[in-house]
PADRENRO-35642 format. One record per atom (N, C-alpha, C): x, y, z; residue in three letters. Coordinates in steps of 0.05 Angstrom, whole numbers, padded with zeros to 5 digits, always signed. Example, Ala and Ser with C-alpha at 12.3 -4.5 7.8 and 13.67 -1.06 7.14 Angstrom:
// residues 2
+00264-00114+00156ALA
+00246-00090+00156ALA
+00264-00066+00156ALA
+00257-00045+00142SER
+00273-00021+00143SER
+00258+00001+00157SER
//
This chain:
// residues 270
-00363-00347-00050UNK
-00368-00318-00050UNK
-00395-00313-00039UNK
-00395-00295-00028UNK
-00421-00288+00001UNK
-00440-00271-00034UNK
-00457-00270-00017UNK
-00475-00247-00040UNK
-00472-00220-00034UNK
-00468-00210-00007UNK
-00452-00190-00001UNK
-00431-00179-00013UNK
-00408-00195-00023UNK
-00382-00196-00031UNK
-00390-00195-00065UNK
-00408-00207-00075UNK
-00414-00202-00101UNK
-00427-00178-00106UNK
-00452-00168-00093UNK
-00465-00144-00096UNK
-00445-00117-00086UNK
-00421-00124-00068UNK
-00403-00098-00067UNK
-00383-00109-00094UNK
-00382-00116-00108UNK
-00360-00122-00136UNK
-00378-00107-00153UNK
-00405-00112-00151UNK
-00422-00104-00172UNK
-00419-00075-00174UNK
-00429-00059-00152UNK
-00423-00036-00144UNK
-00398-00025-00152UNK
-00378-00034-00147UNK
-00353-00025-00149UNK
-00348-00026-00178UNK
-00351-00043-00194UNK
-00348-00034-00220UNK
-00369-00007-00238UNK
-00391-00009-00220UNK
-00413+00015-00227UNK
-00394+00035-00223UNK
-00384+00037-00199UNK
-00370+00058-00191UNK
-00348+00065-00209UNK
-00325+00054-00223UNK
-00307+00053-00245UNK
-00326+00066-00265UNK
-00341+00054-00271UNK
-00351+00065-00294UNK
-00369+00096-00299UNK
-00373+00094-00275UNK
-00385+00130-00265UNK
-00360+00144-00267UNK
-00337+00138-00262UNK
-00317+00149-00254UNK
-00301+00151-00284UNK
-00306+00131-00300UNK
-00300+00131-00329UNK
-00311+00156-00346UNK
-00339+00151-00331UNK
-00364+00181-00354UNK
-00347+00208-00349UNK
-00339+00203-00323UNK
-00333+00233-00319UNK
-00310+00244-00325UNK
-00291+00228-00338UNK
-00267+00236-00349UNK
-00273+00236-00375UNK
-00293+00221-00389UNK
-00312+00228-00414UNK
-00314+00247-00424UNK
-00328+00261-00400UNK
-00345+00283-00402UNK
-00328+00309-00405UNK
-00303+00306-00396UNK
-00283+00316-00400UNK
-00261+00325-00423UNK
-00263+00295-00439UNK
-00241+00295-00465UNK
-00257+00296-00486UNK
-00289+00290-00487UNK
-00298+00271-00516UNK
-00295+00294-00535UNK
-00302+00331-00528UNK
-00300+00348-00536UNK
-00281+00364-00545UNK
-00252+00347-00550UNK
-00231+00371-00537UNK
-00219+00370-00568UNK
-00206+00384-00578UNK
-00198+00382-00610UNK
-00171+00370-00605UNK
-00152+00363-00620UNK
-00129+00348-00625UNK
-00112+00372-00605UNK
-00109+00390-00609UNK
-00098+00414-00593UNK
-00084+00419-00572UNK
-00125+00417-00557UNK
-00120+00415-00534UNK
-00118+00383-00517UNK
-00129+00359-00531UNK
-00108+00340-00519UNK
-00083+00340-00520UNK
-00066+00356-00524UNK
-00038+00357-00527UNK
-00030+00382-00509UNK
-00051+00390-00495UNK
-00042+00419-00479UNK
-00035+00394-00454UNK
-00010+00418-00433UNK
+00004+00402-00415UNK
-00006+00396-00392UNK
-00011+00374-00375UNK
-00016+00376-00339UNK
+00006+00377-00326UNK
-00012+00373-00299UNK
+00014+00380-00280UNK
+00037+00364-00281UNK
+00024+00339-00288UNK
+00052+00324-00279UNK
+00074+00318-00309UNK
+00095+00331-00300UNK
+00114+00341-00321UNK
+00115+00328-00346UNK
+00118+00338-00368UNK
+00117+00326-00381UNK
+00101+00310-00405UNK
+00071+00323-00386UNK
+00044+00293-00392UNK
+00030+00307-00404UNK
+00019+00305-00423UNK
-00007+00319-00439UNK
-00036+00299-00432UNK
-00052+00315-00449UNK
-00080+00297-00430UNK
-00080+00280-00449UNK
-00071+00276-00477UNK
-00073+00260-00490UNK
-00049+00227-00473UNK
-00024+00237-00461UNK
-00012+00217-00445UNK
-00022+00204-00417UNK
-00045+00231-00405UNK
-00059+00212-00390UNK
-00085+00186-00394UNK
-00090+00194-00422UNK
-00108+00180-00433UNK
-00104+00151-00443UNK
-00073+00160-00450UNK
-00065+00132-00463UNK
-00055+00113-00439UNK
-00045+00126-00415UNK
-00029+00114-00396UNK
-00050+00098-00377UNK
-00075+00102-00378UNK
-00097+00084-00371UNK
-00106+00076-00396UNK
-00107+00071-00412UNK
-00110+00056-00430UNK
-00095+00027-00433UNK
-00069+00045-00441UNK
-00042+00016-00426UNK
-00053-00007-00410UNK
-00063+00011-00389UNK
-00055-00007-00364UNK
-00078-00023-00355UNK
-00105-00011-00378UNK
-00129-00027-00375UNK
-00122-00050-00395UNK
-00111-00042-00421UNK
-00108-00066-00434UNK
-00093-00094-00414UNK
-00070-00082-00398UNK
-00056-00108-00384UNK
-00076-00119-00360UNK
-00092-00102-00348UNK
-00115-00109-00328UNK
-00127-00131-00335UNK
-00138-00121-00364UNK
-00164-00138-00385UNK
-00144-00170-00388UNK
-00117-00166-00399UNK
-00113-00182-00402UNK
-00092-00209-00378UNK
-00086-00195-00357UNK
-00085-00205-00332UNK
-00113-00225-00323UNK
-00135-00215-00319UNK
-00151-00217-00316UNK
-00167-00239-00329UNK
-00166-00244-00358UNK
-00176-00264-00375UNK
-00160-00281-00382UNK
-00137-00280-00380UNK
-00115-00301-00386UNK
-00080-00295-00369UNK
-00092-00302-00343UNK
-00067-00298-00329UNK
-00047-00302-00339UNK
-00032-00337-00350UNK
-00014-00340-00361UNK
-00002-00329-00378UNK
-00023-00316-00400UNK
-00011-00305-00422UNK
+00005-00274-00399UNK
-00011-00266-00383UNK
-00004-00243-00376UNK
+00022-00245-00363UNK
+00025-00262-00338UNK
+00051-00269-00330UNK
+00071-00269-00344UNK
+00074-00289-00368UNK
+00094-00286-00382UNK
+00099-00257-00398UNK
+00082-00247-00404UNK
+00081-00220-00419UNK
+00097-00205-00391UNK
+00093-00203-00370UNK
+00102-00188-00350UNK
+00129-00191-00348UNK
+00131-00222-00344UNK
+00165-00235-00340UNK
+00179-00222-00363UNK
+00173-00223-00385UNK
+00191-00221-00409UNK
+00200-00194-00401UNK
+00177-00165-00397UNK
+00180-00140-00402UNK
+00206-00149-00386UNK
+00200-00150-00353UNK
+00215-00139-00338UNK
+00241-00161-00339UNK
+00241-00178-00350UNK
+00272-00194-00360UNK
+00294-00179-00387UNK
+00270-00151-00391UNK
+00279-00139-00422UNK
+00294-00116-00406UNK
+00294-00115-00378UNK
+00290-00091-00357UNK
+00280-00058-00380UNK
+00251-00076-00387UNK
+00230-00050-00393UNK
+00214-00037-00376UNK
+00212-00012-00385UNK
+00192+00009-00361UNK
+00158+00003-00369UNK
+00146-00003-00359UNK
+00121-00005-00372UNK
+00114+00022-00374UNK
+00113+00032-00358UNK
+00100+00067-00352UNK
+00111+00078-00385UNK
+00138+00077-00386UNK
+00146+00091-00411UNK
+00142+00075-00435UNK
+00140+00049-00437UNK
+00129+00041-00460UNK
+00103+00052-00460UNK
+00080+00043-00452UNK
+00054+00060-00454UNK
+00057+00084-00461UNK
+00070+00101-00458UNK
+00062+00126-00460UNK
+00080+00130-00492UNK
+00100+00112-00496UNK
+00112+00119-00520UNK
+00083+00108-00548UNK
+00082+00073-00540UNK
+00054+00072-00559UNK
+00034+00097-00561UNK
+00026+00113-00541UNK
+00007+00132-00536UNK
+00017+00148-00557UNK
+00042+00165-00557UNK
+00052+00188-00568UNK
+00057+00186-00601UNK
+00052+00154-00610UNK
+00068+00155-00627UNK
+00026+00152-00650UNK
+00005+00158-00633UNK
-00015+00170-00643UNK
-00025+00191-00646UNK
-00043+00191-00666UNK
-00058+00222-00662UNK
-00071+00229-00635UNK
-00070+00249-00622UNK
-00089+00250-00601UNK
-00111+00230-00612UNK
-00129+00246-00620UNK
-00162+00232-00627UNK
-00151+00207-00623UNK
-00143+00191-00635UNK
-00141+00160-00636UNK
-00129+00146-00605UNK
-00111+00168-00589UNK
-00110+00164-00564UNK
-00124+00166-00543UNK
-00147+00179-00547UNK
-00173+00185-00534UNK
-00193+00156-00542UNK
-00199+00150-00568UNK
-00205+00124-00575UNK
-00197+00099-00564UNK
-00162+00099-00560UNK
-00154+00082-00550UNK
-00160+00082-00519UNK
-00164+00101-00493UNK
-00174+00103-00479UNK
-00214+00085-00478UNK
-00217+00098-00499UNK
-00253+00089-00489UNK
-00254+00050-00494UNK
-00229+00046-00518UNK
-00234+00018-00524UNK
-00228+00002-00505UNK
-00205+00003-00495UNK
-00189-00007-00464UNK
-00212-00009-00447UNK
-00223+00019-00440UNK
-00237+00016-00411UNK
-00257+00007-00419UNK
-00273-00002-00435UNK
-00292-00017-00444UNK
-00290-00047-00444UNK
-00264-00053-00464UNK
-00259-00072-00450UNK
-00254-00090-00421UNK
-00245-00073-00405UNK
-00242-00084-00389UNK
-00257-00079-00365UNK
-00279-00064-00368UNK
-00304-00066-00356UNK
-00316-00090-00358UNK
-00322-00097-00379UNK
-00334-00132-00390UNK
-00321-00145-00375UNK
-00289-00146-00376UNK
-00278-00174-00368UNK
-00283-00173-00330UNK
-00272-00149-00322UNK
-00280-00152-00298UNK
-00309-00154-00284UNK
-00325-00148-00308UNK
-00353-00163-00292UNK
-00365-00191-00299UNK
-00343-00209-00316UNK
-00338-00226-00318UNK
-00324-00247-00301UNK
-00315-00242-00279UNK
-00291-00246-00265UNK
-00300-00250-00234UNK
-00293-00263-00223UNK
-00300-00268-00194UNK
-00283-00246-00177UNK
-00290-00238-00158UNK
-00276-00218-00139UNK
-00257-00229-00130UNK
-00260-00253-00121UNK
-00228-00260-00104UNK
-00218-00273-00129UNK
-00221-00272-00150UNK
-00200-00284-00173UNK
-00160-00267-00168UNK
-00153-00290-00165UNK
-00125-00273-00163UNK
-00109-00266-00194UNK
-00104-00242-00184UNK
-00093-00228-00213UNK
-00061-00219-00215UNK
-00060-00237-00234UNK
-00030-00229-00237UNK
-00021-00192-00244UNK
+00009-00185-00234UNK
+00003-00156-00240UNK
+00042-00152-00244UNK
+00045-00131-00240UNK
+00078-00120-00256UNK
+00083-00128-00224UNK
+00067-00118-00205UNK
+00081-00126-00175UNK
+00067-00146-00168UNK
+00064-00143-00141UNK
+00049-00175-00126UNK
+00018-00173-00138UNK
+00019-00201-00137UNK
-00010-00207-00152UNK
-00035-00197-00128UNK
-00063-00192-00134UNK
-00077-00179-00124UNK
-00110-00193-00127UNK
-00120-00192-00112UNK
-00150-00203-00125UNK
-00162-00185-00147UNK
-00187-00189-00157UNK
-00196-00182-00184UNK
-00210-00153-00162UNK
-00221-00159-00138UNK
-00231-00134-00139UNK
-00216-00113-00126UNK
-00195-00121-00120UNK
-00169-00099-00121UNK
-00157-00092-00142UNK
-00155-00102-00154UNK
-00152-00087-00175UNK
-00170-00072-00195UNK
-00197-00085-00191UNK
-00212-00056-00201UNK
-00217-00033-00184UNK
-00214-00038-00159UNK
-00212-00012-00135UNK
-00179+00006-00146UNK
-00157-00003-00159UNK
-00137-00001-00170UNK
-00141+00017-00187UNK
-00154+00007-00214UNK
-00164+00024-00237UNK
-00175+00049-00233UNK
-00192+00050-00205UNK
-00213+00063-00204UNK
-00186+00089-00198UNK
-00179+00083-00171UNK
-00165+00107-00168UNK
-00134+00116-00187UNK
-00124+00097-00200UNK
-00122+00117-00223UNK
-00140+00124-00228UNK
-00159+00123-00243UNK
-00174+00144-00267UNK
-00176+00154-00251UNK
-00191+00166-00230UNK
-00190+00200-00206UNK
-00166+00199-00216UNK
-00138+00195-00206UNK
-00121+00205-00205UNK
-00114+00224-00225UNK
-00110+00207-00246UNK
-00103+00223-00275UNK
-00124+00238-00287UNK
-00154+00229-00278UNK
-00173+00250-00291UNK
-00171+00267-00268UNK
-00163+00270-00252UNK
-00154+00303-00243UNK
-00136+00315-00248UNK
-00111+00298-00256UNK
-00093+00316-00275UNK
-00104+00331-00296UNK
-00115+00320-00315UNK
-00139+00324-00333UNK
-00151+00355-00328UNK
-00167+00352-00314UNK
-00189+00368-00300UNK
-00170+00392-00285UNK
-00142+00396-00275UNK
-00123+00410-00269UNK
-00118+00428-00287UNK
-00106+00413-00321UNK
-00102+00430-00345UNK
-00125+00440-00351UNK
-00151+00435-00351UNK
-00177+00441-00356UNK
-00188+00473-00347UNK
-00171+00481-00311UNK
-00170+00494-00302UNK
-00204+00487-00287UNK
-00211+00460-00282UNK
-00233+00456-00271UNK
-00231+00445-00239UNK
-00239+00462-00223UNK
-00240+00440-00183UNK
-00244+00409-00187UNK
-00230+00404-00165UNK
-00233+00381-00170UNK
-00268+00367-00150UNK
-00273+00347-00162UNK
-00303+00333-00145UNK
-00302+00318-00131UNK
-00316+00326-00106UNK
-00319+00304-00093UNK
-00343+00287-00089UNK
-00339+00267-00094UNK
-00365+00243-00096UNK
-00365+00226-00081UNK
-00382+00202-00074UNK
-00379+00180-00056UNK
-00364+00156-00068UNK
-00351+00151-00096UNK
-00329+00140-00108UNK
-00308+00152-00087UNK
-00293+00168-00076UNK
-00270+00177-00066UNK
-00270+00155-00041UNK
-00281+00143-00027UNK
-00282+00121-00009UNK
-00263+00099-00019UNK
-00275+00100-00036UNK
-00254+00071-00048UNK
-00219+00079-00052UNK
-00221+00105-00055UNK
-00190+00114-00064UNK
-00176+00119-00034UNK
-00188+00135-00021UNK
-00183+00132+00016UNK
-00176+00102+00025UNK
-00181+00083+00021UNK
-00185+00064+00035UNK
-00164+00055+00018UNK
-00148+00054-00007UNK
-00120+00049-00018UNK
-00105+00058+00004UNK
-00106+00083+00000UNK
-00087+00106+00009UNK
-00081+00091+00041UNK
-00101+00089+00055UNK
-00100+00083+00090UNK
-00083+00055+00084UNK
-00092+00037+00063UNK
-00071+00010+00059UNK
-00056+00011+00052UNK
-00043+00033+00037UNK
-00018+00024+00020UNK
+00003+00054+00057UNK
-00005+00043+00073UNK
+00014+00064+00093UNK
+00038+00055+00094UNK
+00044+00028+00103UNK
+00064+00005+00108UNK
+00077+00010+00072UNK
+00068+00016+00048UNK
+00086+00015+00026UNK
+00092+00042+00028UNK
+00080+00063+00031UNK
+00096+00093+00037UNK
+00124+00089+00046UNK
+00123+00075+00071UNK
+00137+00078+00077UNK
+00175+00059+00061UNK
+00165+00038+00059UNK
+00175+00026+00048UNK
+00188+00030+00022UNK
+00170+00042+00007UNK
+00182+00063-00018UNK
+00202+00076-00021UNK
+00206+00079+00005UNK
+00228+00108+00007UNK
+00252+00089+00031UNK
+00254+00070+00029UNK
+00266+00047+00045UNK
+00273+00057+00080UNK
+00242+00064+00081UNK
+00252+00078+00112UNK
+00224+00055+00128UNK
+00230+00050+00145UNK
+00219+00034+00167UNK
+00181+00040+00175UNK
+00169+00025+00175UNK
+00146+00033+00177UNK
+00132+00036+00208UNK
+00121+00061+00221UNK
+00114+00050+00254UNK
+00094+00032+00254UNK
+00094+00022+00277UNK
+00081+00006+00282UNK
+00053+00011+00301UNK
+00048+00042+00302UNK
+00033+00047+00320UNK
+00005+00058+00306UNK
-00014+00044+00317UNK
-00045+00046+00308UNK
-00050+00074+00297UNK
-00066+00075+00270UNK
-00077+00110+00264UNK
-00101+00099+00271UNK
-00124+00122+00278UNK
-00137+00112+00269UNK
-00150+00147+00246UNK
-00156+00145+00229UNK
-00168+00159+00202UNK
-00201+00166+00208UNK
-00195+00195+00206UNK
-00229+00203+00207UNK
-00235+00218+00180UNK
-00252+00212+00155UNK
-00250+00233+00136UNK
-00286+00235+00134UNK
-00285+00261+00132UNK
-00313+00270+00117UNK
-00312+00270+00090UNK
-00338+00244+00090UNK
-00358+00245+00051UNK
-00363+00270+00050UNK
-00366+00268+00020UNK
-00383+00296+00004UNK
-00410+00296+00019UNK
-00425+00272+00026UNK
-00452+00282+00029UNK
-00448+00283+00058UNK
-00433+00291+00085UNK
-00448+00290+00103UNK
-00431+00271+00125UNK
-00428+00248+00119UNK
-00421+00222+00123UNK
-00396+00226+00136UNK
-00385+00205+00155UNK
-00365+00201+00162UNK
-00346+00174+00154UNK
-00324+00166+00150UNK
-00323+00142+00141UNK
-00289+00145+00157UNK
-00288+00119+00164UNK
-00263+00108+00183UNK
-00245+00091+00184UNK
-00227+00093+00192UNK
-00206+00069+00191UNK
-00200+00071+00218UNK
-00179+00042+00229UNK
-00166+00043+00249UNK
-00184+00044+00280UNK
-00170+00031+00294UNK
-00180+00033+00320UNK
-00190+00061+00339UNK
-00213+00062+00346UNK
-00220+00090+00349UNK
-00201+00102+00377UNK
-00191+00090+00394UNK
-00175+00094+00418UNK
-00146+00097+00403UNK
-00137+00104+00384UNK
-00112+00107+00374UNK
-00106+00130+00389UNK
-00074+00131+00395UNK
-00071+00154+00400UNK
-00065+00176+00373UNK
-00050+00170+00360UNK
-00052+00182+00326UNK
-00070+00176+00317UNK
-00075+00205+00302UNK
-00094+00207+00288UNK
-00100+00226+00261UNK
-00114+00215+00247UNK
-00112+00233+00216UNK
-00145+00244+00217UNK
-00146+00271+00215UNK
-00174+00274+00202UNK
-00172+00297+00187UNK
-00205+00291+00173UNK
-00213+00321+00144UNK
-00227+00311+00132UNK
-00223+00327+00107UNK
-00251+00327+00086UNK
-00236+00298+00069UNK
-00252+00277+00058UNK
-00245+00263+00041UNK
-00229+00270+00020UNK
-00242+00284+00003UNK
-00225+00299-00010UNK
-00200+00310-00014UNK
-00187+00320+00010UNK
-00163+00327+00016UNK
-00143+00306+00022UNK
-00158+00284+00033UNK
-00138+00256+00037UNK
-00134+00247+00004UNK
-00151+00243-00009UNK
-00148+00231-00026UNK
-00129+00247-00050UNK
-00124+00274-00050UNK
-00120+00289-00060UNK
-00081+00283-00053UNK
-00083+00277-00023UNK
-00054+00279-00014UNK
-00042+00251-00031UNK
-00060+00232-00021UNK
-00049+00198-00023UNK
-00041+00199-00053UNK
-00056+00211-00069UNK
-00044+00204-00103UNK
-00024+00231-00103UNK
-00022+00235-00086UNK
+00004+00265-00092UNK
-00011+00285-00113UNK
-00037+00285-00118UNK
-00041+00315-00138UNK
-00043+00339-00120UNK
-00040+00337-00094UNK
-00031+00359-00080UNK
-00014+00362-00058UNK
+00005+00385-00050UNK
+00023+00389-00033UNK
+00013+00385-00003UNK
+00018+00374+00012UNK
+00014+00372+00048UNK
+00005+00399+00056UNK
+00017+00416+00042UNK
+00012+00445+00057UNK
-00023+00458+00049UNK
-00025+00441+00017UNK
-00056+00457+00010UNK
-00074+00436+00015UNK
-00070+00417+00031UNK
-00099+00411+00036UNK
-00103+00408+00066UNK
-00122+00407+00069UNK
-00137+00407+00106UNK
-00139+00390+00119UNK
-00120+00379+00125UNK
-00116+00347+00133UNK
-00092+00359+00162UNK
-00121+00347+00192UNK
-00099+00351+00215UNK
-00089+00328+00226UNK
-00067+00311+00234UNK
-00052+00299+00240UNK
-00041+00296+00280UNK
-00050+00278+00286UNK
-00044+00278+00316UNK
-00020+00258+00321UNK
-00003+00261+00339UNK
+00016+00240+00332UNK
+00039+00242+00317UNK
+00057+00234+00324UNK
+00088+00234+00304UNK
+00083+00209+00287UNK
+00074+00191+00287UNK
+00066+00169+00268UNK
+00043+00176+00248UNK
+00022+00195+00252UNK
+00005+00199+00231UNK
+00016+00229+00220UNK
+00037+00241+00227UNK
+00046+00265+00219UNK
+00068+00258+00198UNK
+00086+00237+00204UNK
+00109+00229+00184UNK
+00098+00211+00168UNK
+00070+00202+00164UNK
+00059+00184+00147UNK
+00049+00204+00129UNK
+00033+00222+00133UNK
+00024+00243+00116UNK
+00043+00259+00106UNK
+00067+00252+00101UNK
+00088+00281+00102UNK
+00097+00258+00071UNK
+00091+00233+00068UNK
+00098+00213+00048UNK
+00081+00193+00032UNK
+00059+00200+00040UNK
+00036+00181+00041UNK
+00033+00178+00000UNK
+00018+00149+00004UNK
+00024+00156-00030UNK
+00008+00130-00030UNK
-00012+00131-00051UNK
-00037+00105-00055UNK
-00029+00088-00078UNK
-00006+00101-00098UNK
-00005+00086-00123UNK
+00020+00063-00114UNK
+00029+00042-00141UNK
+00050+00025-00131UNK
+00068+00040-00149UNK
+00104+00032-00148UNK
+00122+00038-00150UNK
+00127+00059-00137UNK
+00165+00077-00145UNK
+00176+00090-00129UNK
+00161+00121-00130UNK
+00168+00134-00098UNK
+00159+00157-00098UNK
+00156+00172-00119UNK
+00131+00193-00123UNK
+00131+00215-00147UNK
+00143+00231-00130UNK
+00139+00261-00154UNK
+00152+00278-00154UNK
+00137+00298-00126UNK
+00102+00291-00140UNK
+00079+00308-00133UNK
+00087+00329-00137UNK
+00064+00345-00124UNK
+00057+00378-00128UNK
+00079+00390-00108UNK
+00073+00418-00114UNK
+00090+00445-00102UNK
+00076+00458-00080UNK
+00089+00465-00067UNK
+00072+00479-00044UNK
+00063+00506-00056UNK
+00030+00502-00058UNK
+00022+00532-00067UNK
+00018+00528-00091UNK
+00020+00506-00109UNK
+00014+00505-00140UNK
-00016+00503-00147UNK
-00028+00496-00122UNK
-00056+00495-00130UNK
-00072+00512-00110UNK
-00102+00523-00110UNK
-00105+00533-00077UNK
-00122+00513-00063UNK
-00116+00511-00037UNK
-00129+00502-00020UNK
-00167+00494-00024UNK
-00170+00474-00025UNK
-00192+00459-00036UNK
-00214+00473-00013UNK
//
């Protein structure tokens, strides 16, 4: 491991954990109530988004520190053909809010430790293909944006943009080839290349700059599209190309099958 490659792991878990405060900063206050008031995504109270990264830090943590045990824990679920998504969220429901918000801070605590315990290229077993350790805390990270903007949605609060959103862009531009694939339709094969503007100023890139497709905008708005918390139509994302136009029309950063996402017009234009 380069020292490069260690001091960006280091970083990157800083970053998780900035990204942790601020979904904090969010719930620590909220009475039993309103963790139980609804978000967008059907169904989900903030107390279910709380628990549903909780879940999934506990299997991180424990992926992470004892693969074997975790593998087999994985094999069994999916030999039981169990949902993980809905188990988590049933453990979650079947607490008090408060204690689901608890169970939230204990998880990501935990597994802050273990992953700064942990070598970056450590390979990590996971429900799908296994992943290095610091993909999968680049993983964690964009959940928590994800769901702490669901969060922050019921809150009736904008969403932020920070220099953490880099890391969730740069899923989203990788996981293009699974967009597509998701939806069992063929992936092109022709170069994007990705222009998005940072919060501060900054430009940050993907892809060969002579592409003929091309994606650009505010960071924000990509990242906003790739986790589906908003419709194609409300954010400012222009598209050159029939390959970066039908990529954005499906684009999606998380693993498993397509969501539902947002409505055209459910939120306004960022």
């Amino acid at each position: 491991m380069t020292a490069d490659r260690a001091e960006a792991y280091r970083r990157l878990i800083e970053d998780l954990a900035a990204e942790t405060a601020a979904v904090r900063r969010r719930v620590d206050e909220l009475s039993d109530d309103e963790l139980l008031a609804p978000t967008p995504a059907q169904g989900w109270t903030i107390r279910d988004q709380l628990t549903h990264l909780a879940g999934f830090d506990d299997a991180a943590a424990l992926a992470m520190s004892d693969p074997d045990a975790a593998s087999r824990s994985f094999a069994d679920a999916f030999a039981q053909g169990a949902d993980p998504i809905a188990a988590v969220t049933e453990r979650g429901r079947a607490q008090d809010p408060g204690a689901g918000r608890t169970w939230f801070h204990e998880a990501r605590a935990r597994f802050l430790t273990v992953a700064a315990a942990t070598a970056p290229e450590t390979r990590v077993p996971w429900f799908g293909p296994p992943m290095s350790a610091m993909s999968k805390v680049t993983a964690r990270l964009m959940e928590t944006w994800a769901h702490g903007l669901d969060i922050s949605d019921a809150l009736g609060e904008a969403p932020e943009a920070t220099p953490r959103l880099r890391h969730i862009a740069h899923i989203g531009v990788g996981a293009r080839g699974f967009a597509f694939a998701a939806r069992g339709l063929p992936a092109p094969s022709d170069p994007i290349r990705v222009e998005l503007a940072g919060p501060n100023g900054e430009t940050w890139t993907w892809g060969p700059p002579d592409a003929a497709d091309r994606v650009s905008g505010p960071a924000l708005d990509f990242c906003l599209l790739v986790t589906q918390r908003r419709h194609r139509d409300d954010v400012d994302l222009a598209a050159v190309g029939e390959a970066a136009t039908g990529w954005l029309a499906i684009a999606q950063a998380f693993a498993g099958p397509p969501g539902a996402g947002r409505t055209p017009g459910q939120f306004p234009r960022t």
